[in-house]
Legacy VTK file of the C-alpha trace (Angstrom):
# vtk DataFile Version 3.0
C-alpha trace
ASCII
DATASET POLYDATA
POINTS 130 float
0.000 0.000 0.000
2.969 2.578 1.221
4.404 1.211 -2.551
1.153 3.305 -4.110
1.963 6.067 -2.211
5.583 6.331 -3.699
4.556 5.412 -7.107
1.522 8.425 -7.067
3.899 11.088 -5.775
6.405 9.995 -8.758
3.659 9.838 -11.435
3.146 13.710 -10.137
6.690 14.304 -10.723
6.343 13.130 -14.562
2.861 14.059 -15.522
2.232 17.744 -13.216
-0.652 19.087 -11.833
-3.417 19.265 -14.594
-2.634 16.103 -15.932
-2.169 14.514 -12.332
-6.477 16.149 -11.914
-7.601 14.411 -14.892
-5.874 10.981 -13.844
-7.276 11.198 -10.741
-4.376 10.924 -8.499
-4.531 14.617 -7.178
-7.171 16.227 -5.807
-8.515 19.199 -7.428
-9.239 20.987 -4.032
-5.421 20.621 -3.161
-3.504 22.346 -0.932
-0.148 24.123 -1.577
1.876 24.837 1.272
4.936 26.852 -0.077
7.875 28.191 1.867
6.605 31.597 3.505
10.384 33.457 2.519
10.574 32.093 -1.089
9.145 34.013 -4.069
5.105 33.933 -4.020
5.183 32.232 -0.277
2.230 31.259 0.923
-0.748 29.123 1.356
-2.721 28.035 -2.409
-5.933 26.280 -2.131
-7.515 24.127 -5.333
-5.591 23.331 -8.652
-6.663 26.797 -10.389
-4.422 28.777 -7.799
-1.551 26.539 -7.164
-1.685 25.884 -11.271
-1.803 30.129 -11.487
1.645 29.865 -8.481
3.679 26.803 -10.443
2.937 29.147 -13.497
4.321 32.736 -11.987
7.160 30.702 -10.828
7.830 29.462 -14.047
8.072 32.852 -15.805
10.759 33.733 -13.308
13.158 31.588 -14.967
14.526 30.451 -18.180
14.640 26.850 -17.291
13.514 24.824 -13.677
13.529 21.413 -13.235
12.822 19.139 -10.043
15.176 16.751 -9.176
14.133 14.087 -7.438
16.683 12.508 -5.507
14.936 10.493 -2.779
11.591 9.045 -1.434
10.184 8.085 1.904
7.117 7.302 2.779
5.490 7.440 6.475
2.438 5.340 7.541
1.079 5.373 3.364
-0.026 8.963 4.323
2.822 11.045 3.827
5.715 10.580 1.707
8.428 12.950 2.006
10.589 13.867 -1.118
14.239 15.399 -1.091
16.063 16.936 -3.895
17.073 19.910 -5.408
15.709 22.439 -8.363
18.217 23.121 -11.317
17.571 26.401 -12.134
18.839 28.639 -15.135
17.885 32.552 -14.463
19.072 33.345 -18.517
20.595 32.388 -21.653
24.387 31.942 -20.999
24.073 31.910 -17.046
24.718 28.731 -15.034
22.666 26.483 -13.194
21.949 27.029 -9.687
20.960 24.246 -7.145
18.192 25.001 -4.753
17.392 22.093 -2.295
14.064 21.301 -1.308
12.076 18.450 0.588
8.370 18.268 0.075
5.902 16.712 2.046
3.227 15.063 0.318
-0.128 14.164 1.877
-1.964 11.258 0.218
-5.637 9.943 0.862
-7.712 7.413 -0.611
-4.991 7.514 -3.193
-4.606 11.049 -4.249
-2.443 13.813 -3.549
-4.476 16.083 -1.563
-1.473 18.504 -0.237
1.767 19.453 -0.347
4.196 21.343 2.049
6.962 22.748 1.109
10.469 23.474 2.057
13.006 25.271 0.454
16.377 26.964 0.759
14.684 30.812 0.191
17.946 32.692 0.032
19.123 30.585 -2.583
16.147 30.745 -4.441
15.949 34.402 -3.882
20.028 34.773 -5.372
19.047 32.315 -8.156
15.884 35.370 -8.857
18.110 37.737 -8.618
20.854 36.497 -11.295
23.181 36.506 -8.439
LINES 1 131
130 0 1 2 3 4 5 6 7 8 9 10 11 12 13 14 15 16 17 18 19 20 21 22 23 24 25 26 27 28 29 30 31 32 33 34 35 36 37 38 39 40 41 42 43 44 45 46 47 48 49 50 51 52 53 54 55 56 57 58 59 60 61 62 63 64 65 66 67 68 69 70 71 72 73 74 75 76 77 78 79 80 81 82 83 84 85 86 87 88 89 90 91 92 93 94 95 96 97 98 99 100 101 102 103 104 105 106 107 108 109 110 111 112 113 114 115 116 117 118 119 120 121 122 123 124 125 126 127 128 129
């Protein structure tokens, strides 16, 4: 069962949110807990706003892409995620590596929140071209 768990949080990973609705493995009434000190902080409620905070996110950068580097899962209900985000600011600036673990909450097998935590000040350089 703790297996499912795993294997739902990674299908996330590959597919993303909108696809991850219309498969049924996350919730549309989710629950995005990012990082109060990193860029758009805060609490998102339901697919339409945390698809409207992946999206500002997104423009920030020229390239970001989650790493997954490990996976560990908690009584089926949780599985916790560490890795980092390989970020590119601009054309002909290096990567940056911002590390994150995310918390995933799982019921009746979907995702129906996330909390996450992230290094903020590196995120905040890697915003800042710096």
């Amino acid at each position: 069962m703790c297996n499912d768990s795993i294997s739902i949080v990674r299908k996330f990973y590959e597919i993303r949110l909108l696809s991850a609705i219309n498969l049924g493995i996350a919730d549309k009434d989710i629950i995005w807990n990012v990082t109060s000190g990193a860029p758009y902080g805060g609490i998102y409620r339901g697919w339409k706003n945390v698809n409207s905070y992946l999206t500002k996110m997104r423009h920030l950068f020229y390239s970001l892409d989650t790493i997954v580097e490990n996976y560990y899962d908690t009584y089926c209900s949780h599985v916790f995620t560490t890795g980092h985000y390989d970020i590119i600011k601009s054309l002909n600036t290096p990567s940056i590596k911002v590390y994150f673990v995310h918390n995933w909450n799982i019921r009746e097998g979907k995702i129906v929140g996330l909390t996450q935590m992230v290094d903020s000040a590196t995120l905040w350089r890697a915003v800042n071209n710096k």
